[in-house]
C-alpha positions as CSV (number, residue, x, y, z in Angstrom):
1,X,0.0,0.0,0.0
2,X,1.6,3.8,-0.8
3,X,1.7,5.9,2.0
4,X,-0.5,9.1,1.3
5,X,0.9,13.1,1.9
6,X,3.5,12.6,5.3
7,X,2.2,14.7,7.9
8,X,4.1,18.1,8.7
9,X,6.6,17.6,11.4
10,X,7.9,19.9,14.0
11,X,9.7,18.7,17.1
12,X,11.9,20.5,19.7
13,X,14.2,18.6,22.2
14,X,17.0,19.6,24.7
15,X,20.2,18.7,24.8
16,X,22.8,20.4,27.1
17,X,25.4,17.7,27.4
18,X,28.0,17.8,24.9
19,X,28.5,14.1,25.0
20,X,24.9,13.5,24.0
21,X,24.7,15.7,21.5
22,X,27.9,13.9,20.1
23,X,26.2,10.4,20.5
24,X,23.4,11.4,18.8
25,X,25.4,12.4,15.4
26,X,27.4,9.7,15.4
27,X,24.0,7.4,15.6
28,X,22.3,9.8,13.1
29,X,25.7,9.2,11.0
30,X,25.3,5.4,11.1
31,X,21.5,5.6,10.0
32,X,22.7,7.1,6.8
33,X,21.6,10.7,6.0
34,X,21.4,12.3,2.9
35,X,22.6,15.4,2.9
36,X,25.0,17.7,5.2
37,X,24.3,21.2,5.1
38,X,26.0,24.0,7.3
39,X,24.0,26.8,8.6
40,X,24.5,29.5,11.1
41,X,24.2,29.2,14.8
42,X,24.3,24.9,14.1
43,X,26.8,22.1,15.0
44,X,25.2,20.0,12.5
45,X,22.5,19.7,10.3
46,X,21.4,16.4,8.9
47,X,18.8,15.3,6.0
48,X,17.0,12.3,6.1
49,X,14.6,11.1,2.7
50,X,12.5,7.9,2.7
51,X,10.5,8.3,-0.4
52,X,7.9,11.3,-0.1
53,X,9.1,11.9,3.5
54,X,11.9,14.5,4.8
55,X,13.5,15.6,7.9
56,X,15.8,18.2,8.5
57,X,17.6,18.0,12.0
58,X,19.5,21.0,13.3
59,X,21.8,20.6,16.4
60,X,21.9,24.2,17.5
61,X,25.4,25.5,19.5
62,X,23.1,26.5,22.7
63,X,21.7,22.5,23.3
64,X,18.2,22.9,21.4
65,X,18.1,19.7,18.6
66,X,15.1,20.7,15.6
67,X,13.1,18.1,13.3
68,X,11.4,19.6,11.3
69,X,9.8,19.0,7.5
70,X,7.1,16.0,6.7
71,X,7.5,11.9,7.8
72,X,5.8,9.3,9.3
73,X,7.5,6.3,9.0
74,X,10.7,8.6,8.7
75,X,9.9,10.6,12.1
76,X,9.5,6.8,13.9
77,X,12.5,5.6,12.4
78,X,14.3,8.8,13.6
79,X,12.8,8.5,16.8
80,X,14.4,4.9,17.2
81,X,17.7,6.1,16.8
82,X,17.1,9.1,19.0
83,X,15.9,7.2,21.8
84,X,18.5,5.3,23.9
85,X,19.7,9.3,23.9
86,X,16.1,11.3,24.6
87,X,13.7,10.1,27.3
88,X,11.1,12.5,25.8
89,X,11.0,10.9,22.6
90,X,7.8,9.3,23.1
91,X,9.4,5.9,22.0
92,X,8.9,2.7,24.4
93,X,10.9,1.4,26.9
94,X,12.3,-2.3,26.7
95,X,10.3,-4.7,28.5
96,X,13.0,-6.5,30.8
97,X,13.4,-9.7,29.4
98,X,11.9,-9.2,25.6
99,X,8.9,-11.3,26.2
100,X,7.2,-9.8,28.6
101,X,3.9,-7.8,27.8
102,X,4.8,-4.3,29.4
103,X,3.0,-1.1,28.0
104,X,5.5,1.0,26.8
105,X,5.5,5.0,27.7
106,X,4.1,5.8,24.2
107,X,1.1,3.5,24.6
108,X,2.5,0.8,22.1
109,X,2.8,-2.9,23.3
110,X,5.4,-5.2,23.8
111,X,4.2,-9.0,23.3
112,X,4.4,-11.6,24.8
113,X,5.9,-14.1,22.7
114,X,5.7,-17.7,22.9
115,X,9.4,-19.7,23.2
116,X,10.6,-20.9,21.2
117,X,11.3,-18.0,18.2
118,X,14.0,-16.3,16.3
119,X,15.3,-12.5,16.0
120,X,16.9,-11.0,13.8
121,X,18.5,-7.7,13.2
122,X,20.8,-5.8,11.0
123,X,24.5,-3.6,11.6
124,X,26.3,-1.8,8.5
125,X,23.1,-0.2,6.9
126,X,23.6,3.6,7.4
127,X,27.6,3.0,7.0
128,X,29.7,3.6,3.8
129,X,32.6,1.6,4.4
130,X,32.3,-1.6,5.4
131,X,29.9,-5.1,5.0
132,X,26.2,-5.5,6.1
133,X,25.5,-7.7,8.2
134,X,22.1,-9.6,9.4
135,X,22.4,-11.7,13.1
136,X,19.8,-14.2,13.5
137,X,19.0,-15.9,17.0
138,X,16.9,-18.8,18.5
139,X,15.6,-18.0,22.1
140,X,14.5,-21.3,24.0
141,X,13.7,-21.9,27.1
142,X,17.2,-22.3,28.4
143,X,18.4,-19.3,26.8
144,X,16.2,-16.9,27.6
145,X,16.6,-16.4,30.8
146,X,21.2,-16.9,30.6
147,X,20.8,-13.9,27.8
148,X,18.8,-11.9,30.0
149,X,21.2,-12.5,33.1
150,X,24.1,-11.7,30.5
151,X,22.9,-8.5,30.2
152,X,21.5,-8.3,26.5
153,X,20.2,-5.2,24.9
154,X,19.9,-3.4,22.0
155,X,23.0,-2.8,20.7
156,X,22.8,0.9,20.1
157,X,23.0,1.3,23.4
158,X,26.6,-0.6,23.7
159,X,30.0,0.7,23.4
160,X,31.8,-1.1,20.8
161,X,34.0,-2.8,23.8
162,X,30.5,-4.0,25.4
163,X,28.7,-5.2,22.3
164,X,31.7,-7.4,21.5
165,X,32.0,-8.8,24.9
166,X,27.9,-9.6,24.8
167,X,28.4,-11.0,21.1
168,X,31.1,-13.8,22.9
169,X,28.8,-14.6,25.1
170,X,26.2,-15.1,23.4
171,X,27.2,-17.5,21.1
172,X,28.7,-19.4,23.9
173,X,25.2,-19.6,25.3
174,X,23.1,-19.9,22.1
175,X,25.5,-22.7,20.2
176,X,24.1,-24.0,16.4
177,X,21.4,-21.4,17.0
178,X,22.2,-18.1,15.7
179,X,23.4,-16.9,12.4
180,X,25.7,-14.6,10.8
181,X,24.7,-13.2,7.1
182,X,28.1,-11.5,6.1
183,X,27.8,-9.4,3.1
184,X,31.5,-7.6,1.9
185,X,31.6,-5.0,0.2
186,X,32.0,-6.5,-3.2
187,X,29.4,-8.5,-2.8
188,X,27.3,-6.0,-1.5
189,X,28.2,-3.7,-4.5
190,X,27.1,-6.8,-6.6
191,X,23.9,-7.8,-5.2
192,X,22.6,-4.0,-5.2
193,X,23.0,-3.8,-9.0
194,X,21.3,-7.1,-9.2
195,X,18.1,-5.6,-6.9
196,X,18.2,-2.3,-8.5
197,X,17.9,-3.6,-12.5
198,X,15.0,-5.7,-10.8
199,X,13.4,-2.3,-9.7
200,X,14.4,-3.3,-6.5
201,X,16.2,-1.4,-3.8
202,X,18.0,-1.3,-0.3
203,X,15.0,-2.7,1.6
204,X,14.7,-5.9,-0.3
205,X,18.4,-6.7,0.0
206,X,18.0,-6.3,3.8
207,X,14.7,-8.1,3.6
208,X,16.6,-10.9,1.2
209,X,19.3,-11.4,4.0
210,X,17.4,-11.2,7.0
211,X,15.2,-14.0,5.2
212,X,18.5,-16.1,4.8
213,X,18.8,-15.9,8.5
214,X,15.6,-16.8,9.6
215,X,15.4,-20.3,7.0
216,X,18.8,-21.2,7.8
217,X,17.9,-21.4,11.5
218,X,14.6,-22.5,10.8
219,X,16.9,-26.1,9.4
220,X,18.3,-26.6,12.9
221,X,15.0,-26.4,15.3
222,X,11.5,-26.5,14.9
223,X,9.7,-22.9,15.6
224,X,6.7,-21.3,14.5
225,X,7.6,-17.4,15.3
226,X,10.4,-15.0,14.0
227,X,10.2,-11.6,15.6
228,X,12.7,-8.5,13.4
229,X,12.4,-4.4,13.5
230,X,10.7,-3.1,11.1
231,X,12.6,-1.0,8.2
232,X,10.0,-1.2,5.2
233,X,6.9,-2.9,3.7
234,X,6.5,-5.8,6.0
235,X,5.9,-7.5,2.5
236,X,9.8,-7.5,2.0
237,X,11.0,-10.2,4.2
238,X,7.9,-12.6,4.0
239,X,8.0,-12.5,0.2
240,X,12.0,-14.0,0.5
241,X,11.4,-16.9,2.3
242,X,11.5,-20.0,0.9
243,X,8.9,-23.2,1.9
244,X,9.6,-23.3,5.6
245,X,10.0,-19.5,6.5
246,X,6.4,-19.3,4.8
247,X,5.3,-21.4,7.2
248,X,5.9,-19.5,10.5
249,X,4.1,-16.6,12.1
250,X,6.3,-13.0,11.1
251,X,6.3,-10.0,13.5
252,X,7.7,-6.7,12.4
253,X,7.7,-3.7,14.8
254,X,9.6,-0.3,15.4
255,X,11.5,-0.6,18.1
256,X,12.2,-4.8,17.7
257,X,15.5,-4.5,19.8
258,X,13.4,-4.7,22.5
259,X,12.4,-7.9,22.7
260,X,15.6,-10.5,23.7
261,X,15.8,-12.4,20.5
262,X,16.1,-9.1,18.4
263,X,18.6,-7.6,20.9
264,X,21.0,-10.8,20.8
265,X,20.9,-10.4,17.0
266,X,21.8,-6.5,16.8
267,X,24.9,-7.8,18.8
268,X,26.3,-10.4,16.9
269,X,25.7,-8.4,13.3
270,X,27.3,-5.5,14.8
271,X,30.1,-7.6,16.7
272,X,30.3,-9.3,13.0
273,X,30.3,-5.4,11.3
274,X,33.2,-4.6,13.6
275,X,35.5,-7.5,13.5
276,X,35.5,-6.9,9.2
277,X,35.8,-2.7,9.7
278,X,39.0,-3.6,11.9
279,X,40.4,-5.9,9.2
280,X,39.3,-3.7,6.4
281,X,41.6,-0.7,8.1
282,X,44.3,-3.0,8.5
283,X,44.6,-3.9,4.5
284,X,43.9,-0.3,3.9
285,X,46.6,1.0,5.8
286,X,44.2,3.7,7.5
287,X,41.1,3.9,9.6
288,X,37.8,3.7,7.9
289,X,35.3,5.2,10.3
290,X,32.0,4.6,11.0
291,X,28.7,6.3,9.4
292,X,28.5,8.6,6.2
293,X,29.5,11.9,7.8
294,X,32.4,14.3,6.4
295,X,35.1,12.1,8.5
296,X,34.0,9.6,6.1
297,X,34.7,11.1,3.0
298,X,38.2,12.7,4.2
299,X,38.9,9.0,4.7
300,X,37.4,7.7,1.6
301,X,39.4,10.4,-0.7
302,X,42.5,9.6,1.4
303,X,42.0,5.7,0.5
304,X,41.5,6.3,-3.1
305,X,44.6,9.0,-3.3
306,X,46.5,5.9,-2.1
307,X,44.9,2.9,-4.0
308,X,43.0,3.7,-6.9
309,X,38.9,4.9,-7.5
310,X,39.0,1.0,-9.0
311,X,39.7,-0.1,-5.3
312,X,36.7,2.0,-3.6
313,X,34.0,-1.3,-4.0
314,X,36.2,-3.5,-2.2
315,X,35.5,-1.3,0.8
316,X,32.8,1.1,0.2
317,X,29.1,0.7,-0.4
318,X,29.0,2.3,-4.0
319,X,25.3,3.4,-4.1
320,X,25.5,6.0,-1.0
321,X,25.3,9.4,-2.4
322,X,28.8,9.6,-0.2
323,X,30.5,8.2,-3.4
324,X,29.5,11.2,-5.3
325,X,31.9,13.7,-3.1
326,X,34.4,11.4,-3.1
327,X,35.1,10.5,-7.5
């Protein structure tokens, strides 16, 4: 179904800490914007488009942080982000242990799901350099409550230190049942061009490898429920699975990092996305940050002065509009 005129937008937050205000852009960074403008009296100002939909956020010197223009699905996704940073975002809390049943503060509910199911989650999407990757994990019995006393959680919320620490333990608790979709660069490069002569674009990649995830565990255990967050049509990832992933029941919500199964997957991919950014910077010979920001393409141009424009897929995701300021 096509989404009809995106409402007008206008939204007003504080933010006095420095530190927060840093968090934020580097999160906003990650999700991928747009555009990067500079105007007067701003630290940063960032475009988001989805579609019809666009958001402007301005990060004013004195603390105040702006969204303004016209979303929906755009202003919930930005919201997301903005979350584990805001407590005023009107976004819900996490339950506890992700199966739980709590009413979150902005009136939406967390379910109750039934054990056994799988979650699955993605790391890489809003950054230029480097793979994407989809985590996939089966919460049993058992498991539940060893991931819960491990401390799981969304893994926005993690330092990198943290979320690689969780990710160890987690397989360790959760053996033969989680998964790792790990796609470099190249490939990456390669499978876009594929989607986009289809008419297809970023969503049905994700949706493509999140479905690998979820039939490739579905071949180790029996289950009849696969929880993931929501990032487009919920159309996407049903219509990629094959005979058994038809089969189960599929839940897509906003916000899917906070149920347990979800979480643990946002770990591993972004334990996964990590580990390849480290070796990427090693064979490049200099650090390839995180995100899509201006640091970004310094580094970019600097990796191309040194190895050639011919070299930029094997690192780079060649679609962003990032590519543009850097060739």
């Amino acid at each position: 179904m096509s989404r009809g005129k995106p409402e007008s937008v206008s939204r007003r937050y504080d933010v006095p800490d420095a530190s927060v205000r840093s968090g934020i852009r580097d999160a906003l960074e990650r999700f991928g914007p747009s555009e990067h403008r500079t105007e007067a009296w701003c630290d940063w100002v960032l475009v988001f488009e989805d579609e019809k939909e666009k958001l402007v956020l301005k990060q004013y010197r004195k603390g105040t942080l702006m969204i303004q223009g016209r979303g929906e699905h755009l202003l919930r996704v930005i919201l997301h982000v903005l979350s584990p940073f805001l407590p005023n975002t009107g976004e819900s809390e996490d339950s506890g242990d992700g199966s739980g049943g709590a009413m979150a503060r902005g009136g939406e509910k967390t379910r109750k799901l039934p054990l056994p199911h799988i979650g699955t989650d993605e790391s890489g999407k809003g950054d230029y350099f480097g793979p994407l990757v989809v985590g996939g994990v089966l919460v049993e019995t058992g498991s539940r409550e060893k991931l819960s006393a491990l401390g799981v959680r969304d893994s926005k919320k993690l330092g990198d230190g943290k979320c690689r620490e969780l990710a160890a333990g987690i397989r360790r608790i959760c053996v033969g049942k989680y998964r790792e979709i790990i796609i470099p660069p190249e490939r990456y490069n390669t499978l876009y061009e594929e989607f986009r002569r289809e008419g297809r674009n970023l969503n049905h990649l994700l949706a493509w490898a999140h479905a690998r995830a979820i039939e490739s565990l579905l071949e180790c255990a029996a289950c009849r429920l696969a929880v993931a967050d929501k990032f487009g049509n919920e159309h996407y990832i049903r219509s990629r699975l094959m005979n058994k992933g038809r089969e189960i029941e599929l839940i897509q919500e906003h916000r899917g990092e906070r149920y347990l199964a979800v979480a643990a997957a946002s770990i591993l991919a972004r334990d996964r996305f990590l580990e390849h950014m480290e070796r990427l910077s090693g064979e490049a010979g200099l650090p390839l940050p995180k995100g899509a920001g201006p640091q970004v393409v310094t580094a970019a141009r600097k990796f191309v002065e040194r190895n050639g424009v011919d070299k930029l897929p094997a690192v780079a995701k060649m679609h962003y509009k990032t590519t543009a300021q850097v060739v």
